[in-house]
N, C-alpha and C positions, 0 to 999 in steps of 0.2 A: 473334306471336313478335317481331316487329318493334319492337312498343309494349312488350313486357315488355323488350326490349335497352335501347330508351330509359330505362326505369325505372331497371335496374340500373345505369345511367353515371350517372345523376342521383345515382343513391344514391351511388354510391362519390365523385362531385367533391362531395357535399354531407358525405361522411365526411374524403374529404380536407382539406374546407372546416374542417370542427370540429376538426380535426387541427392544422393551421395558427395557427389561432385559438389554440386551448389552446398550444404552444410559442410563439407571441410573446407571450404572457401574462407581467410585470415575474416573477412566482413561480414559472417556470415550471423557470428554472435548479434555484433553490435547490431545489423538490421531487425533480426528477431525481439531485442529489446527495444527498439527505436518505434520500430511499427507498431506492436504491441501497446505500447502508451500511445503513441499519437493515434491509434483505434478508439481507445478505451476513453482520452479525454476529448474528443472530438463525440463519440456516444453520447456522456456524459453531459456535455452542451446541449444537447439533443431532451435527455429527459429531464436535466432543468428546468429546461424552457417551459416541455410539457407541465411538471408536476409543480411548478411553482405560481404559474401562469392565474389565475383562477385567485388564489391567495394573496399573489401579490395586487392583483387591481381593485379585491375585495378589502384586504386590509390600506387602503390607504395608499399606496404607490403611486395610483393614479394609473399603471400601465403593465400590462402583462410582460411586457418585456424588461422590468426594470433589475428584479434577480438574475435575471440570464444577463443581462448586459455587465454586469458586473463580474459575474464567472466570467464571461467571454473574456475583460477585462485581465483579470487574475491569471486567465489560460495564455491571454496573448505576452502577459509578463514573466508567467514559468516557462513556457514555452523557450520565449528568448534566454533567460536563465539557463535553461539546461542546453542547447546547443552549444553558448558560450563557457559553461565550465564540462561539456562534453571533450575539450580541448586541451583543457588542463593535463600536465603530466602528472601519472603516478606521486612521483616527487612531492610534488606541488601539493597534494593531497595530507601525506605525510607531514609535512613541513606544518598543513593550515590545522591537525589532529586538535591539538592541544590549544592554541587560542579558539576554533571552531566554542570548542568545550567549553572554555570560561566565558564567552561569549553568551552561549546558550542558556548555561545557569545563571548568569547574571540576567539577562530577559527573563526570567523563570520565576524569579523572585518578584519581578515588575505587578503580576494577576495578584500578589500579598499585600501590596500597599495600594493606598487611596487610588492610584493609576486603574484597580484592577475592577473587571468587569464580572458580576456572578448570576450566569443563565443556567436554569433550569437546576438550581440548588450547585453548583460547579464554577467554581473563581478558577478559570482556566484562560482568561482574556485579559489584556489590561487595552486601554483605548489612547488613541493618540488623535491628535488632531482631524476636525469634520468628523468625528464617531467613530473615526475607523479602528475596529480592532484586531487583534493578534495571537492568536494563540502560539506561544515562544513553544509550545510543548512539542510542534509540531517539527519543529526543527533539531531541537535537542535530540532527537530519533538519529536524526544523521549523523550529530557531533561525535554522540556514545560512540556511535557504529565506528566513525573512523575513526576514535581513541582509543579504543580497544582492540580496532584492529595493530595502529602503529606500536602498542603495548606490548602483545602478543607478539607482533613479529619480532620485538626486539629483545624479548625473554623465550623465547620458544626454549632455546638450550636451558634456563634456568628452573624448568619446575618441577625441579625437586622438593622444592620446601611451598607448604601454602602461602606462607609471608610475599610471597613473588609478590601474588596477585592482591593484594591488599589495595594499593593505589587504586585499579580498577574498580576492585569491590566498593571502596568509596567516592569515586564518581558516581559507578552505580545507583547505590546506595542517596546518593545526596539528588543525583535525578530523577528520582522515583520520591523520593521523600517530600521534595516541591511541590510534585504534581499530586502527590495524595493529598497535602497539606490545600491542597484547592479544589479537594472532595472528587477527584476527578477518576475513578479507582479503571476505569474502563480502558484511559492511556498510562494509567500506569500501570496495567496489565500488557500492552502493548511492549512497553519499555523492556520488561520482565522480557517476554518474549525476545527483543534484539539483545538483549544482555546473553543471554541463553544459549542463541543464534551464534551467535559473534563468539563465543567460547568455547562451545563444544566445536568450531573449523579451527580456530583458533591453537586447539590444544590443547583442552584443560582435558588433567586427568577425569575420568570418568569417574571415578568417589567424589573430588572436591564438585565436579558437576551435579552429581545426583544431593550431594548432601544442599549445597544450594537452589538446586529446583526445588526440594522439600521444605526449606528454608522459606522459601517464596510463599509455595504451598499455602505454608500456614499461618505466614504474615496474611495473603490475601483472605483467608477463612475468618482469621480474628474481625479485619476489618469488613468482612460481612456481618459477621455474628455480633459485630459490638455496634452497628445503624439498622433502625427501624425501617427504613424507607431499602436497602438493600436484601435485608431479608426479608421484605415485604415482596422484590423481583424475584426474590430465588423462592419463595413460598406460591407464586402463582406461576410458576413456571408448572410444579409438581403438582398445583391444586386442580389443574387444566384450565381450559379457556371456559371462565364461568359469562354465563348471562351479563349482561350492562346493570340490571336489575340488581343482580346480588354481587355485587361489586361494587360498593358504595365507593370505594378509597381509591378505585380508577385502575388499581395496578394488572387488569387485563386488557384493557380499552387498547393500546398500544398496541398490541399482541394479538388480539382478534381480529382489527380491524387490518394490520397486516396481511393475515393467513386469510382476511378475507378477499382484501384486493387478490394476490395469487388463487384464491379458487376459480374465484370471478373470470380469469386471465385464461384459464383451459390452457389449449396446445398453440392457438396462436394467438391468445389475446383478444382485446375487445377493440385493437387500434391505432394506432397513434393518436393522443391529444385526446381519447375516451373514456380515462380512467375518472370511476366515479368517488373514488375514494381521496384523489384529492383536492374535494370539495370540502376543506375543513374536517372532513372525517377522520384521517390519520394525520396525526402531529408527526409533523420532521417528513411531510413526503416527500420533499427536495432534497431532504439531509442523510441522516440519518436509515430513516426508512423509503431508499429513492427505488431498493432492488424489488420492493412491493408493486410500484409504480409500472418498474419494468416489467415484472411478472402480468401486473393485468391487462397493459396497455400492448406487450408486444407478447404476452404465453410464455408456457414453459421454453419455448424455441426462441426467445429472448434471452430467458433467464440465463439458457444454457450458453448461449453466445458469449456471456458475460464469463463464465465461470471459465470455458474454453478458454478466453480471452487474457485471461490470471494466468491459468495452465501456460499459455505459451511462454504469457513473460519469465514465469517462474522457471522454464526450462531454457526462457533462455540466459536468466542468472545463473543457474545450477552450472551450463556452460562456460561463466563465465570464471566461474571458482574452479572448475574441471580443467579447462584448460589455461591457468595461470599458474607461473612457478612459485608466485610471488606471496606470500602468506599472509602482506600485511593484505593484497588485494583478494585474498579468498574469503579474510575473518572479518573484513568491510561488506562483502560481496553477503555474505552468510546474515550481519546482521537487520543488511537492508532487506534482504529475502522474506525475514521473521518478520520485521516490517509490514511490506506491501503482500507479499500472500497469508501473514497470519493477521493482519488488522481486516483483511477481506473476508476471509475464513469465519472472523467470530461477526461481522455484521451480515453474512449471507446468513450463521446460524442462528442471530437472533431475530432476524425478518420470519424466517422458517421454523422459528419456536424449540430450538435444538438447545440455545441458551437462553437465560432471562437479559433481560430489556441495561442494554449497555451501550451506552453515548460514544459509539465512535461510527466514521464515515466511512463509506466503503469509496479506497483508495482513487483516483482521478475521475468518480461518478459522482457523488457526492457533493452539494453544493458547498462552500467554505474555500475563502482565501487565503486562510493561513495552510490548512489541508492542501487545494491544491498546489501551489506553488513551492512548497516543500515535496510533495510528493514527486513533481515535476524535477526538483532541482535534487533529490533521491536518484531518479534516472538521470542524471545529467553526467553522477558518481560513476554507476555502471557502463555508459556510455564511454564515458571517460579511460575506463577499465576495459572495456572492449576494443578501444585503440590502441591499448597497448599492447595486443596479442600482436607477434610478428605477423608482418606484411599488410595488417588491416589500414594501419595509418596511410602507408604509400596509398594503398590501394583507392581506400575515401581520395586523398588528394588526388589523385590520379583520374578517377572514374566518377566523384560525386557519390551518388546515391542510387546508382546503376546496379542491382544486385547481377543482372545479364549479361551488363561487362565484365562487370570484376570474375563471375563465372569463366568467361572463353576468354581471358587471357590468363587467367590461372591452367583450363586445359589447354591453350597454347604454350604455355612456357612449358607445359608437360611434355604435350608433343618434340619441341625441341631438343627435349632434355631425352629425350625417348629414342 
C-alpha cells in the first residue's frame, strides 16, 4: 500500500510536471485564447439553431434553419477575420490606433441619420443594402481599446498633469455620447467599462481613475432617473418578479420568463432542442436572453460550461497582459478584457435577475452579425498579441497548431541545453 501511495504522488508531480511545462510553452497563451473562442462560437451555433428554430419558421422564414444560417454565415466571416489579422504585427496595430478610431465614429453617426435602423426603442443600426444591418457600436469597442492603448503607451512618462489625458477623455467621451444619443445605455455602459479597462493597465493615476469612474457613475444614474422606461427596469428589478397579471406595463415578463426557462433546466436540462420557453415565450431567446435557453435545454452543467468557458479565455487575456513588456499591448489587451468578460458578466446577471433588463449579447453565443464578427475580429487583436510573445511565432510556423509538438521540442531544446 505504501509503494502503490508512492506511485500515485509520483504520477500526479510528474502530471503536474507536464502541466507546467505545456503552460510555459511561448504558444501556450495564444492556444488558450484561440480554443476558447472557437469553443464558445461553435456552442453558440449550436443554441442558435436550437432557440431560434420554432420562431424563425413561425414568423415567416419559411425554415428553421434560416437564423442559424446566417450566424453560421457571419461565424464563417469572423472566423476568417480573425486568423488573418491574428498575423498582423504589434506595429501594425499601433500604426491602424487612430484611423481604426475615426473610422468607427464616423459609422457611429451613420444609426443618427435616415440610414439608421431603431429596434426595440435603440437607433443603434443603420442598414445598407438587402436589409442588412450594422451595428458600428460594435466595433468602435476595439478602436477605443487600441487608441487608448497607443495613447497610453506613448505618454506613460507624462502623467503628471491631468491635461495628458484629455485627448482620450474625448474620444471617450464622443464614443459614448453616439451610442447614448441612439438610446442605447446598455453598450454604452459597455464602452464605460473598456475605457476603465484600458486605463487603469494603461497607468492612469488612481485619483484621476476613481474620480472618472464616479464621474461615469453618475452620468449613468441621471440617465436612468431622467427615462421612464429605464427606471421602470431598475423598479422591477427591486419590485421582484410580480405575476403577468399585475404587470400590466410588461416590465417582468422578460425576467420571469427567464429565471423560468433556468428553473425548468434543473442540473442537466430538459435537452437539446426541448426548451419550452422559446416558443414565443421569452423575447430575444436567440439574442439577448440565449444563456436562458442554455440553462433549460442543457441545466445548470451547461450554464456552468459557458461561464468556465469566459473563465478561460479571460485567463488566457490576463496572460497575455502578464506576460508582455509592451504596454501599448497590456492597455489593448485590458481593454478588450473589460469587453468580452465584462459584456458576458452583465448578460449572464441580467438572464439570472442580478441586474435589470439590458440589450446587450453575450459575447460569440448570442445571435447578431455585427456582435459576432467584431467579437471574433476582438480575438483576432489578442491572437495577434499572443504571437508576439517570444518563440510563439516560430513556434506556430514551425508546428502549426500542435500544442504536443511545440511541447517536446521546447523540452527538447531543454534537454540539450541541459
Amino acid at each position: 500500500m505504501a509503494s502503490q501511495a508512492v506511485e500515485n504522488t509520483s504520477r500526479v508531480r510528474r502530471w503536474a510536471q507536464q502541466w507546467k511545462e505545456l503552460l510555459d510553452a511561448p504558444v501556450a497563451t495564444y492556444h488558450i485564447v484561440l480554443w476558447s473562442v472557437v469553443i464558445l462560437t461553435s456552442f453558440g451555433l449550436i443554441m442558435v439553431l436550437s432557440a431560434s428554430s420554432i420562431t424563425s419558421y413561425a414568423g415567416g422564414e419559411g425554415s428553421p434553419f434560416t437564423v442559424f444560417m446566417r450566424q453560421a454565415l457571419f461565424a464563417v466571416v469572423g472566423l476568417i477575420v480573425m486568423f488573418i489579422v491574428a498575423r498582423f504585427k504589434v506595429e501594425t496595430w499601433k500604426k491602424l490606433a487612430p484611423v481604426l478610431l475615426i473610422g468607427g465614429l464616423a459609422l457611429q453617426v451613420l444609426p443618427l441619420t435616415p440610414l439608421g435602423v431603431e429596434v426595440n426603442g435603440n437607433r443603434s443600426w443603420f442598414s445598407v443594402g438587402g436589409g442588412f444591418r450594422v451595428q458600428p457600436a460594435e466595433f468602435v469597442k476595439i478602436a477605443l481599446s487600441l487608441y487608448i492603448g497607443r495613447f497610453m503607451a506613448s505618454k506613460i512618462k507624462e502623467l503628471s498633469s491631468f491635461t495628458v489625458v484629455i485627448p482620450v477623455l474625448a474620444a471617450t467621451s464622443l464614443s459614448i455620447g453616439l451610442v447614448i444619443a441612439g438610446h442605447d445605455l446598455g453598450t454604452g455602459l459597455v464602452l464605460i467599462a473598456v475605457a476603465l479597462g484600458a486605463l487603469f493597465v494603461g497607468g492612469l493615476p488612481w485619483k484621476w481613475l476613481l474620480t472618472l469612474a464616479g464621474a461615469a457613475a453618475g452620468g449613468v444614474a441621471v440617465l436612468v432617473l431622467t427615462n421612464a422606461n429605464r427606471l421602470a427596469r431598475i423598479q422591477a428589478l427591486f419590485t421582484g418578479h410580480s405575476s403577468d397579471v399585475s404587470d400590466p406595463l410588461g416590465q417582468h415578463w422578460q425576467s420571469n420568463h427567464g429565471l423560468y426557462a433556468l428553473a425548468s433546466g434543473g442540473w442537466l436540462g430538459v435537452g437539446l432542442g426541448g426548451s419550452r420557453e422559446k416558443w414565443a415565450w421569452l423575447p430575444e431567446a436567440h439574442n439577448d436572453f440565449i444563456f436562458a435557453i442554455i440553462g433549460e435545454e442543457l441545466g445548470l452543467v451547461g450554464t456552468l460550461a459557458v461561464v468556465v468557458l469566459f473563465g478561460l479565455l479571460s485567463y488566457g487575456v490576463v496572460r497575455v497582459i502578464m506576460r508582455s513588456q509592451d504596454r501599448f499591448v497590456q492597455t489593448v489587451s485590458a481593454g478588450l478584457l473589460a469587453w468580452l468578460a465584462g459584456q458576458a458578466f452583465i448578460n449572464i446577471a441580467v438572464v439570472t435577475g442580478l441586474l435589470p433588463v439590458i440589450g446587450v449579447p453575450l459575447p460569440f453565443v448570442s445571435y447578431g452579425g455585427s456582435s459576432l464578427v467584431a467579437t471574433l475580429l476582438g480575438a483576432g487583436v489578442l491572437l495577434s498579441f499572443a504571437r508576439s510573445e517570444p518563440g510563439a511565432s516560430e513556434a506556430l510556423a514551425s508546428r502549426g497548431f500542435h500544442v504536443r509538438s511545440a511541447l517536446l521540442g521546447r523540452m527538447s531544446r531543454k534537454s540539450k541545453n541541459g
